[in-house]
ZALO-930953 format. One record per atom (N, C-alpha, C): x, y, z; residue in three letters. Coordinates in steps of 0.1 Angstrom, whole numbers, padded with zeros to 4 digits, always signed. Atoms other than C-alpha are relative to their C-alpha. Example, Ala and Ser with C-alpha at 12.3 -4.5 7.8 and 13.67 -1.06 7.14 Angstrom:
+0009-0012+0000ala/+0123-0045+0078ala/+0009+0012+0000ala/-0009-0011+0000ser/+0137-0011+0071ser/-0008+0011+0008ser/
END
This chain:
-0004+0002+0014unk/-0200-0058-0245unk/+0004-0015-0001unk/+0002+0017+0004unk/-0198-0095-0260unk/+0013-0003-0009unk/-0008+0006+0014unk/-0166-0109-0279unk/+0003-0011+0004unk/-0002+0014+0001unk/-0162-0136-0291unk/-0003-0004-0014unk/-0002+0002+0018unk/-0151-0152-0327unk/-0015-0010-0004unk/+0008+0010+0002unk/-0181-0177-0324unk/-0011+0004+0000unk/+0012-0006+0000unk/-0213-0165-0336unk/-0008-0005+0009unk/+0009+0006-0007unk/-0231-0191-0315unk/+0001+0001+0017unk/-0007-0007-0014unk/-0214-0181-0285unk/-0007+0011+0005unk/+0002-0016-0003unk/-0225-0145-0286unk/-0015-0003-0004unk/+0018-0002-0004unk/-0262-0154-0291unk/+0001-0004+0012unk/+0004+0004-0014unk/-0261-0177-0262unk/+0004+0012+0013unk/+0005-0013-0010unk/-0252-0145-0243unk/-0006+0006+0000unk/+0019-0007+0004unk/-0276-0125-0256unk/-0005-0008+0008unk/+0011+0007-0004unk/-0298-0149-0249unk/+0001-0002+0019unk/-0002-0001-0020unk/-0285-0154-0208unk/-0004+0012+0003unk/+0003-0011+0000unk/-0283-0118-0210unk/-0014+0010+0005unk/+0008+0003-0002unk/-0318-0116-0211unk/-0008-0001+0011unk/+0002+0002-0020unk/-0323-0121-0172unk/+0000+0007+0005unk/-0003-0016-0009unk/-0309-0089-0164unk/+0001+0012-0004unk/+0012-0013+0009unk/-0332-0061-0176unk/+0008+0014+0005unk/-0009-0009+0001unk/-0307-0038-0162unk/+0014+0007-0003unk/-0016+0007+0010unk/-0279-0050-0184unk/-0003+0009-0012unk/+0001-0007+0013unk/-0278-0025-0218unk/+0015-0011-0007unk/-0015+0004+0004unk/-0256-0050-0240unk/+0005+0015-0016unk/-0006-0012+0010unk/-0234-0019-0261unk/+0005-0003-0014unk/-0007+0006+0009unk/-0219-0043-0284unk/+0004-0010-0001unk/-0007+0011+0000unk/-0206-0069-0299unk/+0012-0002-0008unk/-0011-0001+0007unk/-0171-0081-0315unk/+0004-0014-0002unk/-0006+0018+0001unk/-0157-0113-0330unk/+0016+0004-0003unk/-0011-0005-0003unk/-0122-0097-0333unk/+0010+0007+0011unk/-0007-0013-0010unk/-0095-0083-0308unk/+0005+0007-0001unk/-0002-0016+0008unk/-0084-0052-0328unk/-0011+0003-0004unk/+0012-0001-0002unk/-0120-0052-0328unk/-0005+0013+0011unk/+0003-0004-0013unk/-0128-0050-0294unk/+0007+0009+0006unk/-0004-0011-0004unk/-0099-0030-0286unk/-0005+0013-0005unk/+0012-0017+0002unk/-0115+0001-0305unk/-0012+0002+0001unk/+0016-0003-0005unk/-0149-0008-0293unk/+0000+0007+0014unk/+0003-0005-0016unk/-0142-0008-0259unk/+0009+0013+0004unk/-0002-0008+0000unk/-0119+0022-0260unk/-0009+0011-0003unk/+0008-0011+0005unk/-0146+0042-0275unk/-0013+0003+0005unk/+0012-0001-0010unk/-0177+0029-0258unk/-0002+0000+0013unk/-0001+0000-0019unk/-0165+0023-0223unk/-0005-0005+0008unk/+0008+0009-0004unk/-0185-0004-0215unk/+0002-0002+0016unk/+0002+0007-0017unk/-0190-0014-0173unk/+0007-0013-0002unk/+0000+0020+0002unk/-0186-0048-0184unk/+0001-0010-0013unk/-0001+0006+0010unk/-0173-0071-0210unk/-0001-0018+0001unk/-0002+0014+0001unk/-0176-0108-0215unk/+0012-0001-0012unk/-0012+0007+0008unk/-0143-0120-0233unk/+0007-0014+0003unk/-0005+0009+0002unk/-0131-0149-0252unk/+0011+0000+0002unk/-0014+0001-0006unk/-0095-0164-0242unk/+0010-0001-0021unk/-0006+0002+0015unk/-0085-0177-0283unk/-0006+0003-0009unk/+0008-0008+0015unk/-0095-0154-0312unk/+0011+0004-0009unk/-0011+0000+0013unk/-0079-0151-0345unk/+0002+0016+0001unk/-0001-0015+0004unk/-0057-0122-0345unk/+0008+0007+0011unk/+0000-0008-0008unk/-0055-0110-0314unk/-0004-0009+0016unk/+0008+0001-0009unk/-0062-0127-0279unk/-0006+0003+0010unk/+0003-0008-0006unk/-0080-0119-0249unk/+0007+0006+0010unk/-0012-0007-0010unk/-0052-0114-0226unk/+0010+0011-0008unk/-0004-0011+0012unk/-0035-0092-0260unk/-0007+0014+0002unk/+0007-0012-0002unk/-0068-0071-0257unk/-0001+0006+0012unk/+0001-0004-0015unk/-0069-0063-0220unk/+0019+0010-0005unk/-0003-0006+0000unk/-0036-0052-0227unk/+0005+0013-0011unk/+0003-0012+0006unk/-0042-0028-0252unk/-0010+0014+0001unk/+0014-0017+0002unk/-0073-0006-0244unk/+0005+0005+0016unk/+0003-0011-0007unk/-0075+0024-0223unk/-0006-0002+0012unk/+0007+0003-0013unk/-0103+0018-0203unk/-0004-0010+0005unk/-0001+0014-0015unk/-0106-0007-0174unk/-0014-0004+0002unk/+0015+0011-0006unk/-0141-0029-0177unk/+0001-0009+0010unk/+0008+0018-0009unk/-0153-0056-0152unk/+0008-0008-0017unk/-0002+0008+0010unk/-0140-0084-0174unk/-0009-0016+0007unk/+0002+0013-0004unk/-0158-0116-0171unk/+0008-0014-0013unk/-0004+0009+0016unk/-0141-0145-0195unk/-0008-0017-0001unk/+0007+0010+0004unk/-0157-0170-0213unk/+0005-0006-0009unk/-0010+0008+0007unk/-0136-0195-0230unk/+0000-0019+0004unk/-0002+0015-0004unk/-0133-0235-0233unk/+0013-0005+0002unk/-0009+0007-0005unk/-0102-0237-0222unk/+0005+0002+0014unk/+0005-0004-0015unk/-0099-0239-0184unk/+0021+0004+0004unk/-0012-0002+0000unk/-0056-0236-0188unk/+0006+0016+0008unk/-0004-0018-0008unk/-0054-0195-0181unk/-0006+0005+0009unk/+0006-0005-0012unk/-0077-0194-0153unk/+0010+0010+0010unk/-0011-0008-0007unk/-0048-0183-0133unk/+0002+0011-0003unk/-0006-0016+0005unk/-0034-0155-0154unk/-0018+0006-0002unk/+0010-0006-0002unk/-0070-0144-0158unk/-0006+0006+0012unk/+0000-0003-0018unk/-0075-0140-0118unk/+0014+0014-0002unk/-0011-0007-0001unk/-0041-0123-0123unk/-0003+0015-0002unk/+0002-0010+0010unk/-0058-0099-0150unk/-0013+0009+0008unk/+0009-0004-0011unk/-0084-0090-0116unk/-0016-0005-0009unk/+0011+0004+0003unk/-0109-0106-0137unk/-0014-0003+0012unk/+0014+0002-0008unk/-0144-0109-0122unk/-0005-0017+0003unk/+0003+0012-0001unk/-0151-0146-0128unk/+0006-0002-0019unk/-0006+0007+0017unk/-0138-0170-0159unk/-0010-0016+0003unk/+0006+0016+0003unk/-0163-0196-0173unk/+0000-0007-0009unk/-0001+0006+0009unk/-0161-0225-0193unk/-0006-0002-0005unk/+0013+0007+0007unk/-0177-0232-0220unk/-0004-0018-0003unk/+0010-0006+0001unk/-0201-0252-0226unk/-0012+0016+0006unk/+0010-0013-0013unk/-0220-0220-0203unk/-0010-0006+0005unk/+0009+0007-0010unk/-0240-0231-0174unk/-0011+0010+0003unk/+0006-0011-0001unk/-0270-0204-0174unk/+0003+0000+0020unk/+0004-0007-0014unk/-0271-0205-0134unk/+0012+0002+0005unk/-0014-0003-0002unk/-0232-0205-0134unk/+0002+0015-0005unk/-0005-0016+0005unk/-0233-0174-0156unk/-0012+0012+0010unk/+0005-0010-0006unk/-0258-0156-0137unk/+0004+0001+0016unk/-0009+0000-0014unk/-0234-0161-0104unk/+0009+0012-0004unk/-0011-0010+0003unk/-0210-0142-0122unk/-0004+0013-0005unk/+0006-0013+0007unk/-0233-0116-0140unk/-0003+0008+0018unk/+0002-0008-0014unk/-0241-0107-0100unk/+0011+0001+0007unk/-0014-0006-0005unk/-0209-0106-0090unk/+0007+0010-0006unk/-0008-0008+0006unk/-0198-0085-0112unk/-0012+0014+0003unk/+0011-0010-0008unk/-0232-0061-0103unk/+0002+0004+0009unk/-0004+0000-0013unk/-0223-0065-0065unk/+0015+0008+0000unk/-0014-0007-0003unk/-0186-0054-0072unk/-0001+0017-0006unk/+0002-0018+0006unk/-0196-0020-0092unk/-0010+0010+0006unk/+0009-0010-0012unk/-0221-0011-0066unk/+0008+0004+0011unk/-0007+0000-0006unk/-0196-0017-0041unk/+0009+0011+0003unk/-0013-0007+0005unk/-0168+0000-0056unk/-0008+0014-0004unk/+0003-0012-0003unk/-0190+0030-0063unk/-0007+0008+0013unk/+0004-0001-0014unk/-0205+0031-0025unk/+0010+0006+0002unk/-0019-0008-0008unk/-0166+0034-0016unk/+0001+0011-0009unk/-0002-0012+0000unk/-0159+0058-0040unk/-0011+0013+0005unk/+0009-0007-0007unk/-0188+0077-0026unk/+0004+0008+0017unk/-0008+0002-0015unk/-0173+0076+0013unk/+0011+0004-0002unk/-0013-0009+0006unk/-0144+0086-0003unk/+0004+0012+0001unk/-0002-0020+0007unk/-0151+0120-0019unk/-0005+0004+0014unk/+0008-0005-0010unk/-0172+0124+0015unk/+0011+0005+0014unk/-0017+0005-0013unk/-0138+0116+0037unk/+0006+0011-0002unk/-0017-0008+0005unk/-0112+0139+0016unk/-0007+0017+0007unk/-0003-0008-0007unk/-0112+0169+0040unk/+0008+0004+0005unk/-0015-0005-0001unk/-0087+0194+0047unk/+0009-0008+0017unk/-0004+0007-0016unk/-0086+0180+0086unk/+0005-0013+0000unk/-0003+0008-0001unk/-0076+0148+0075unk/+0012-0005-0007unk/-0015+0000+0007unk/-0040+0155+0060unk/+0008-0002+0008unk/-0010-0004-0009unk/-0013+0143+0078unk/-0006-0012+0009unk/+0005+0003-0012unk/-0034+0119+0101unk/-0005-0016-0010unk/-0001+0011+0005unk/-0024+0085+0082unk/+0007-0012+0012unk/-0006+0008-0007unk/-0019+0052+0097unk/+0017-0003+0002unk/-0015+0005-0003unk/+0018+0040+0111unk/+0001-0012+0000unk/-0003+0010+0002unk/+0012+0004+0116unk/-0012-0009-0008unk/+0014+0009+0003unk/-0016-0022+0103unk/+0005-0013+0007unk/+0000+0010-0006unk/-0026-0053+0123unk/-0005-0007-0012unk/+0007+0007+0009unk/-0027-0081+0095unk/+0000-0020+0000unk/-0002+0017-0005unk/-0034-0121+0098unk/+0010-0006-0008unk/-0014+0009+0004unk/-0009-0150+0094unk/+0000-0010+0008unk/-0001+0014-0011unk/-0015-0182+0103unk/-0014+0001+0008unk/+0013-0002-0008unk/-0035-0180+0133unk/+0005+0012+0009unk/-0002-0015-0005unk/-0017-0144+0146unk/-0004+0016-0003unk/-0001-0015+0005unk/-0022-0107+0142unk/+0015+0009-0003unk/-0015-0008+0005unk/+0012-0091+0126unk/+0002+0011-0001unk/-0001-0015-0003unk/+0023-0058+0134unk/+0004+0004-0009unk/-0008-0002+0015unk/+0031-0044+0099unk/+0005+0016+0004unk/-0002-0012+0003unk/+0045-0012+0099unk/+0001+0002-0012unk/+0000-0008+0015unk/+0034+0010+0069unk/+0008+0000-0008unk/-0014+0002+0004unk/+0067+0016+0059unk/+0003-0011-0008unk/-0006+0009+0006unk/+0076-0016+0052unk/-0004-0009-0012unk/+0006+0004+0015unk/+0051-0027+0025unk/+0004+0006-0012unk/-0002-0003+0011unk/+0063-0024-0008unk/-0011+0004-0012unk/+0013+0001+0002unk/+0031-0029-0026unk/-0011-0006-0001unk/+0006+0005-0003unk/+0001-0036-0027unk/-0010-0008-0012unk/+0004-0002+0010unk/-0023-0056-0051unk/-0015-0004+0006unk/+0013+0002-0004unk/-0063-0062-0056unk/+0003-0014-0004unk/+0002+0009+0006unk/-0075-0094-0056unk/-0013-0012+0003unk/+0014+0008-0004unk/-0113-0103-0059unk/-0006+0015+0009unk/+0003-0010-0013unk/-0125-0085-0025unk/+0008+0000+0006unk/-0008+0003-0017unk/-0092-0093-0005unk/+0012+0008-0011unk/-0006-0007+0000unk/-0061-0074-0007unk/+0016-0011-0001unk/-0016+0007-0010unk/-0021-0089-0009unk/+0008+0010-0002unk/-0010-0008-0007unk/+0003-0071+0008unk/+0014-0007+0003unk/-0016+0008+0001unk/+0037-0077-0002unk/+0011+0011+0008unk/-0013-0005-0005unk/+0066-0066+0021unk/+0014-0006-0007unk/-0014+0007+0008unk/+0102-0072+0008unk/+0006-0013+0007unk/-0003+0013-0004unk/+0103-0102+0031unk/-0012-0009-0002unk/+0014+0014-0007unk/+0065-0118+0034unk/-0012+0006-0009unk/+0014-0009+0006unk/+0033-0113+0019unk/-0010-0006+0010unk/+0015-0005-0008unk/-0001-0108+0036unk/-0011+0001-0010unk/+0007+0004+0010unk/-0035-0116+0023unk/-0012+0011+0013unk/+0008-0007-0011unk/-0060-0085+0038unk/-0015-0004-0004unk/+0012+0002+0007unk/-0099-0092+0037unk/-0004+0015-0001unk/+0007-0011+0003unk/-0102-0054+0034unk/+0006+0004-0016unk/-0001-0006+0015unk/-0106-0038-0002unk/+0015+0008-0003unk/-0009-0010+0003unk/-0076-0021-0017unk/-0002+0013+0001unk/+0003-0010+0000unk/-0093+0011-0019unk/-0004+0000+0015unk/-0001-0003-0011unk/-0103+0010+0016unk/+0018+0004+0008unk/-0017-0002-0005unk/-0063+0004+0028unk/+0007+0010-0008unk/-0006-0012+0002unk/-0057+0033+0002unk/-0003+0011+0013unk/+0000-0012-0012unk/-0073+0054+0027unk/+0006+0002+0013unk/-0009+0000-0009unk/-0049+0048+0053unk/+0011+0007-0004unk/-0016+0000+0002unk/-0022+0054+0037unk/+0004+0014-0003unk/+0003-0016+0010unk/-0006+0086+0027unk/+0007+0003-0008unk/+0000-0001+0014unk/-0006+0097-0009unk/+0014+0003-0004unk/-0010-0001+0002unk/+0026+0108-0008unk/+0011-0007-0003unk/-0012+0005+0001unk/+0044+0080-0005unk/-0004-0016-0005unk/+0005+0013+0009unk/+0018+0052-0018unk/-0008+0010-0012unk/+0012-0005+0014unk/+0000+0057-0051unk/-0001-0011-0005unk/+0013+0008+0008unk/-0022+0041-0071unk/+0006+0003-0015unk/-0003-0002+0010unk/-0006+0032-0106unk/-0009-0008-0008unk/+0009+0010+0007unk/-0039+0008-0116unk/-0007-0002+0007unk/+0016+0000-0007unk/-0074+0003-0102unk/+0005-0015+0013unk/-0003+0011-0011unk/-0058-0033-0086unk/+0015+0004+0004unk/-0015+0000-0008unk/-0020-0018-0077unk/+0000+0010+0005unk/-0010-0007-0006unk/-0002+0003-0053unk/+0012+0001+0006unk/-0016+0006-0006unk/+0034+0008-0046unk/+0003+0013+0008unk/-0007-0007-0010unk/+0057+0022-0023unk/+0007+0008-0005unk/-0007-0007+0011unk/+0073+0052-0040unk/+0016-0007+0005unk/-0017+0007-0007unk/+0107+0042-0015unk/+0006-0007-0005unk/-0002+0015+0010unk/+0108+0009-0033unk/+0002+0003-0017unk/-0001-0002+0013unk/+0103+0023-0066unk/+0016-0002-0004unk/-0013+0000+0007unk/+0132+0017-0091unk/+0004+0012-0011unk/-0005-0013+0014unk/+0129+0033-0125unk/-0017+0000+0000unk/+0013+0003+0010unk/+0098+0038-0149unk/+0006+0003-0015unk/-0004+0002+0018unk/+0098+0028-0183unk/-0012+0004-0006unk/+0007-0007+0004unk/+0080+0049-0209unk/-0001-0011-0016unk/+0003+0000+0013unk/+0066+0030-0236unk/-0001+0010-0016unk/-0001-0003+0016unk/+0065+0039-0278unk/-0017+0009+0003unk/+0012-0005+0002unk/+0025+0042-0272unk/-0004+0006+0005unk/+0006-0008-0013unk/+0025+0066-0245unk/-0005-0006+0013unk/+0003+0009-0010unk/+0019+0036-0221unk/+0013+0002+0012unk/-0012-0001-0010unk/+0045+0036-0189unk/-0003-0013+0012unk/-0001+0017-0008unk/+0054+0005-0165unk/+0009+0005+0011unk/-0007-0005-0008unk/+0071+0012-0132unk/+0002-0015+0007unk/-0002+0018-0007unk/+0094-0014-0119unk/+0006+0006+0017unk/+0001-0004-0007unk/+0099-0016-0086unk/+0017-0008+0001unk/-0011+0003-0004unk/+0134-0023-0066unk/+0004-0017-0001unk/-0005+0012+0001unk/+0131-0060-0060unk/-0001-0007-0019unk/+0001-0002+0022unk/+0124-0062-0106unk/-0013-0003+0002unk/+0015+0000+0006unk/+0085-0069-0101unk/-0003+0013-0005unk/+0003-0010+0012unk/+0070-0044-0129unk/-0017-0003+0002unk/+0015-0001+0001unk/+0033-0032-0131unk/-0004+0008-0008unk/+0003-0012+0012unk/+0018-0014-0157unk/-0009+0010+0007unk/+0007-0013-0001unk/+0004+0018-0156unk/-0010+0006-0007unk/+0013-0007+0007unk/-0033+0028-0162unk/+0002+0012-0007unk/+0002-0015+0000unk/-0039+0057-0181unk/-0008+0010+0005unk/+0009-0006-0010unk/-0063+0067-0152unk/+0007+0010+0010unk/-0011-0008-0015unk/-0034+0071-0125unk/+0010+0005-0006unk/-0016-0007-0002unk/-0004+0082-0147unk/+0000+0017-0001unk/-0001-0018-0007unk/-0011+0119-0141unk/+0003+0001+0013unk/-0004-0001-0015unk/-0002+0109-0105unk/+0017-0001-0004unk/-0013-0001+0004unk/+0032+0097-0120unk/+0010+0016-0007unk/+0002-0010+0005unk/+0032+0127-0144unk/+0006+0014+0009unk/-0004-0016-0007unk/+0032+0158-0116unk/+0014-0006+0005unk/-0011+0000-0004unk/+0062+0140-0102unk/+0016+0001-0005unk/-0011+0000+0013unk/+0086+0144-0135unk/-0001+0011+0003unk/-0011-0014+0003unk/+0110+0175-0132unk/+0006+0000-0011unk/
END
């Protein structure tokens, strides 16, 4: 799906678009009360979003919808790259658009949803009754130029970021080159969960959770870092309310 307030904008995607015959574009939006009930409704893989649109912008719409696209952003201002990395974005490009820049990112974002459905694949194949109970205790993770004996335990949580992983303990963070979802499967469910496709926390650490107006919920954790809560994972939250 395509937004963006600039009609000229959203042809030149189209028009890139174009390249990759296995691309179905679902839509397009020049609003972000727009886009939030497009992409709530259609459920698009993958969105291209503008950063400044009247109304609404694109860091506003990410946090309004439901469902979790690939986001790629496309915007002339190069200022929120940061918080867009933050937002597990896929790639952010500036405009003018560079066709052989945008088709770096249109394959990376191809490459990460083949990926990520491989793994979940290896996944469903893994979850077997024999394998309850028979979670890791420590992880070896780099630092510097060492290997760091982490004990499980002591990670608080964890986030995605890109292909690499950081792993925040309540003293140090750690930067893993293995996927989040792979290091979920070490861990055991009980006492990490998955409250967003890029987070997991340490229930031990947990503090409170806060229940939004919109049915949305945010769980802060002990030291005050807060993460919102997909509406994918909060039925994990959910069975644990008495």
């Amino acid at each position: 799906m395509i937004i963006d307030d600039e009609k000229l904008a959203r042809e030149l995607l189209r028009e890139f678009l174009e390249s990759f015959p296995d691309i179905t574009i679902s839509g397009e939006c020049s609003k972000g009360s727009e886009a939030v009930e497009q992409i709530n409704l259609i459920k698009p893989d993958l969105i291209f979003l503008d950063v400044q649109m009247p109304g609404m912008n694109g860091f506003e719409v990410l946090e309004e919808i439901d469902h979790e696209p690939y986001v790629i952003f496309t915007t002339a201002y190069d200022q929120y790259a940061i918080k867009a990395f933050e937002k597990n974005a896929v790639d952010y490009l500036l405009k003018p658009l560079d066709r052989e820049r945008f088709s770096l990112a249109v394959n990376r974002a191809l490459k990460k949803k083949t990926l990520e459905q491989n793994h979940l694949d290896d996944l469903l194949l893994s979850l077997r009754p024999e394998r309850k109970g028979s979670y890791e205790s420590h992880l070896f993770v780099q630092k510097s130029e060492k290997l760091y004996n982490l004990p499980i335990d002591d990670i608080v949580y964890l986030e995605a970021s890109g292909d690499y992983t950081i792993i925040t303990t309540k003293n140090d963070q750690f930067v893993s080159s293995s996927g989040i979802g792979r290091l979920e499967e070490l861990m055991n469910p009980d006492t990490f969960i998955r409250v967003h496709r890029s987070t997991i926390i340490n229930l031990n650490y947990l503090k409170e959770i806060e229940r939004h107006f919109n049915g949305g919920m945010m769980v802060k954790m002990q030291s005050g870092k807060s993460f919102p809560v997909s509406r994918t994972y909060a039925k994990l939250i959910r069975r644990k309310v008495v």
